[in-house]
C-alpha positions in Angstrom: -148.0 -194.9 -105.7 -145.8 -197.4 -107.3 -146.5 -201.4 -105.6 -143.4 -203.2 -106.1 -143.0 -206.7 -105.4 -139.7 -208.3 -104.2 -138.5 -212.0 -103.1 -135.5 -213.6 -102.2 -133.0 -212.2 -104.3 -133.8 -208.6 -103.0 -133.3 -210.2 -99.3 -130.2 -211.5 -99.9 -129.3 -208.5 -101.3 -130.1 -206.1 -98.3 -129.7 -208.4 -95.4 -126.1 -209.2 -96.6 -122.9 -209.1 -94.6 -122.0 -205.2 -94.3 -119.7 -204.7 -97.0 -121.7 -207.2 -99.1 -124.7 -205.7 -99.1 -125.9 -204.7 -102.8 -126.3 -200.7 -102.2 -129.8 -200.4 -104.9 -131.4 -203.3 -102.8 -130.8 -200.4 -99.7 -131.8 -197.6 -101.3 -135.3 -200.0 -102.6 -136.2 -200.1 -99.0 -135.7 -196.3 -97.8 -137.5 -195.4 -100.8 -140.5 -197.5 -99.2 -139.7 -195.9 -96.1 -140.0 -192.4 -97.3 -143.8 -193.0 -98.9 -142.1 -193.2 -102.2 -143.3 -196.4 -103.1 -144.7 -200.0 -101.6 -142.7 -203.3 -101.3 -144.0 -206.5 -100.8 -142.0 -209.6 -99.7 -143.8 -213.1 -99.8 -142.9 -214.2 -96.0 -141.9 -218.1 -97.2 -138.9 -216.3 -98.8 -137.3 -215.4 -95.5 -136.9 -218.9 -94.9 -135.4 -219.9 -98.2 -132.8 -216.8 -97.8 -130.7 -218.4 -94.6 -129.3 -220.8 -96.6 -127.6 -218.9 -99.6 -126.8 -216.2 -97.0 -125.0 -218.7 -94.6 -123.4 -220.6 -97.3 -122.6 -217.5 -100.0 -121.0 -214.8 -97.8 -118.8 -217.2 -95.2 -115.5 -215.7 -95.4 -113.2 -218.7 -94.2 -112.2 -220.5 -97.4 -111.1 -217.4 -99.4 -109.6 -216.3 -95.9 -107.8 -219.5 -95.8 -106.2 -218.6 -99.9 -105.2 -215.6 -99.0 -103.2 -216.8 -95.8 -101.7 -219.9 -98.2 -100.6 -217.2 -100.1 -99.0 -215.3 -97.1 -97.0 -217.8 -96.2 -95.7 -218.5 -99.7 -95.1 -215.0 -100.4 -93.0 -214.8 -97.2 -90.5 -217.6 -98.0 -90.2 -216.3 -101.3 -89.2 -213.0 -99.7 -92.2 -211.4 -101.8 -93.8 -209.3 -98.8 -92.0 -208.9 -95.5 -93.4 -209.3 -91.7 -94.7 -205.8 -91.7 -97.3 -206.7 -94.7 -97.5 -210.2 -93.8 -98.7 -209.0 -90.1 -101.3 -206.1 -91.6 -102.7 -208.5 -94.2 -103.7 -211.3 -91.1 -105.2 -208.6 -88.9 -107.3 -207.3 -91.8 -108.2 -211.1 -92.7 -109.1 -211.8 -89.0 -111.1 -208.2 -88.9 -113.0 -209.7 -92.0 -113.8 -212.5 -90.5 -115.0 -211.3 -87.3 -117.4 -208.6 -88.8 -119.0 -211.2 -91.4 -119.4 -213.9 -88.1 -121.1 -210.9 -86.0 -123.1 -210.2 -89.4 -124.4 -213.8 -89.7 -125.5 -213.9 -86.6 -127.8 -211.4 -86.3 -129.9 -212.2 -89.5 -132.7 -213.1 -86.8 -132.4 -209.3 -85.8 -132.3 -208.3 -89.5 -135.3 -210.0 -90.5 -137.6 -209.0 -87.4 -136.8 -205.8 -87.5 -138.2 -205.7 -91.4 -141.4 -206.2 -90.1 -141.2 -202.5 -88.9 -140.4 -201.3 -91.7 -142.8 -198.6 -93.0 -143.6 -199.4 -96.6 -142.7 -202.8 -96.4 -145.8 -205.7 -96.6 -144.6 -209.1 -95.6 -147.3 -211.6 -96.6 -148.3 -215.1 -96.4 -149.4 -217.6 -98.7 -153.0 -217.7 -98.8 -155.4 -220.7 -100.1 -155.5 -218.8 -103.6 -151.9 -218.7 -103.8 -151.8 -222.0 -103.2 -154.1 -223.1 -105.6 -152.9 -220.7 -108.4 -149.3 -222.8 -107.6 -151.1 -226.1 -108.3 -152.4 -224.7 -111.4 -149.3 -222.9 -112.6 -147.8 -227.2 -112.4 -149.7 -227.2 -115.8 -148.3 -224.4 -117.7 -144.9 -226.6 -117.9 -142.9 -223.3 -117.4 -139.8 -225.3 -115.8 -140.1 -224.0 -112.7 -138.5 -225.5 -109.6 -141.4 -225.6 -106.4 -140.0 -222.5 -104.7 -139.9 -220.2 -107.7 -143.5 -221.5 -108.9 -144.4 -220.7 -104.8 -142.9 -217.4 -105.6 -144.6 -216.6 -109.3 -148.3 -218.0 -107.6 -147.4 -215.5 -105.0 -146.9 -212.3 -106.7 -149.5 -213.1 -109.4 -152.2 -213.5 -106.8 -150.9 -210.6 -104.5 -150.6 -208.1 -107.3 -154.2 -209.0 -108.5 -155.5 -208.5 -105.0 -154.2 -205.0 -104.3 -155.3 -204.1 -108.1 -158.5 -205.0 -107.0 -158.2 -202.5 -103.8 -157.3 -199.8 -106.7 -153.7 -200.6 -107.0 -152.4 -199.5 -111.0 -148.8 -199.5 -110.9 -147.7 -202.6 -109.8 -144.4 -204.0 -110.6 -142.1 -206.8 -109.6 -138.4 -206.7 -109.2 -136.8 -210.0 -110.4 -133.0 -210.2 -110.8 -133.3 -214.4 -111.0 -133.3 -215.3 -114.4 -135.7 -218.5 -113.7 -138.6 -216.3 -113.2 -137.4 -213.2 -115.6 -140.2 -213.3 -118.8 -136.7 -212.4 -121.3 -134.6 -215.3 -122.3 -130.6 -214.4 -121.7 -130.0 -214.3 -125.2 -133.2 -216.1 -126.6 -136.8 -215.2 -127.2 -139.3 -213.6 -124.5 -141.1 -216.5 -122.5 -144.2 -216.1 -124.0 -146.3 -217.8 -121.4 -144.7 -216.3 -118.3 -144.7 -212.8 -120.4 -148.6 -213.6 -120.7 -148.7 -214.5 -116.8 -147.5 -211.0 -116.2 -148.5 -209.4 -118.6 -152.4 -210.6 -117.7 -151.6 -209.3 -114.0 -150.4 -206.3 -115.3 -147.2 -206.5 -113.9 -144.6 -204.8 -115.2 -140.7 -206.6 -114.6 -137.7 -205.2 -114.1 -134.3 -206.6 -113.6 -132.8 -204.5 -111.5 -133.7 -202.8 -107.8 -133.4 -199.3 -109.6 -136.7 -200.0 -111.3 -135.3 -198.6 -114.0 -134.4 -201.7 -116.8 -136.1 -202.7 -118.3 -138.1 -199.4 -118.8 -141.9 -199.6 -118.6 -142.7 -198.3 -122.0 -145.7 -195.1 -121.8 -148.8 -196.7 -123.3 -148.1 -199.7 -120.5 -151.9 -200.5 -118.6 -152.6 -198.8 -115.8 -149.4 -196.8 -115.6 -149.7 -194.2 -113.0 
C-alpha cells in the first residue's frame, strides 16, 4: 500500500467552500477510503488552515464588483431589470452557500477524524527536535513549513520502520517542493527526502512528477 502524506494545502483544498473545492484533493481522500492507499495529515495543520480558508474564499468583495457593475450597466442601458434582478439573486445565492460553508468547517474537520484511511497525527518530541535541527540546514523555511518538513520526515521514517516502502508526500506549496520553479533542484531538501525515502509529487493525482522505476523501496 501506498503512505501518502498531506498538509495544509491538501485541506484547504478539500474542506473548501462547495464549488471551490479542488476535485483531485476529493478524489485523494475516497481513494484512502476505499483501502487504496493511506493519508496522513500532521494535526497542527488544521489550525493553520482557518485562516487562508476564512480569508481566501469570502465571497463579499467580488460580490460587491459585480453589483458596482450592475448598477452601472443598468444606467447605461447595457442589461435590463430582468438580468439585473437574476444576476443579484444568483450573487445573494452565492453568498449564502459560501457563509453556510464557512461555518461548518468545525463539522468538516471532525468528521475527518472518521475517515477510514486517513491518520491525523501530532507532533511528537522527535518531531520537535528534528525541527530545531532542521534551523541549521538554513533551508529558508518559515516556522510552520519547517514544523511541517520535521513532521513528515519523522512520520515517514516511523511507519518505514513498521515496514512501510512506499511512502510519498503530496506538496503543491512551492516552499517545501525539492524543484526550484525554474531553477536547480534544492539539493539539501532533495537530500532530506530523498534520505527518508520519500518520493514528492506536486499534484493530488500522485501522478507528477512520476516516481521513476528503480526509485527505493517502490512497491
Amino acid at each position: 500500500m501506498r503512505h501518502v502524506f498531506v498538509e495544509t494545502d491538501w485541506l484547504v483544498a478539500y474542506a473548501a467552500p462547495a464549488h471551490h473545492k479542488i476535485p483531485e484533493a476529493v478524489e485523494l481522500l475516497s481513494r484512502a477510503s476505499a483501502g487504496e492507499i493511506r493519508l496522513y495529515l500532521p494535526s497542527i495543520c488544521i489550525s493553520e488552515a482557518r485562516r487562508p480558508l476564512n480569508e481566501k474564499f469570502q465571497s463579499r468583495s467580488a460580490a460587491d464588483r459585480v453589483r458596482d457593475f450592475l448598477r452601472w450597466a443598468k444606467r447605461e442601458q447595457l442589461i435590463n431589470s430582468s438580468e439585473e434582478e437574476n444576476t443579484r439573486r444568483v450573487l445573494d445565492k452565492m453568498e449564502s452557500r459560501i457563509k453556510t460553508d464557512l461555518s461548518i468547517l468545525d463539522n468538516v474537520f471532525a468528521s475527518l477524524k472518521d475517515e477510514a484511511g486517513l491518520e491525523i497525527f501530532d507532533l511528537n518530541q522527535e518531531m520537535l527536535v528534528r525541527c530545531t535541527e532542521l534551523s541549521y540546514f538554513k533551508l529558508e523555511l518559515g516556522p510552520f513549513d519547517q514544523a511541517i518538513l520535521a513532521a513528515v520526515l519523522v512520520g515517514a521514517e516511523e511507519i518505514a520502520k513498521a515496514g512501510a516502502s512506499d511512502i510519498a508526500f503530496c506538496e503543491l506549496d512551492s516552499v517545501l517542493q525539492p524543484w526550484g520553479r525554474s531553477g536547480p533542484r534544492k539539493e539539501k531538501l532533495t537530500k532530506l527526502y530523498d534520505d527518508a525515502l520519500i518520493w514528492v509529487y506536486g499534484d493530488f493525482l500522485l501522478a507528477n512528477p512520476e516516481m521513476p522505476a528503480n526509485w527505493p523501496h517502490r512497491a
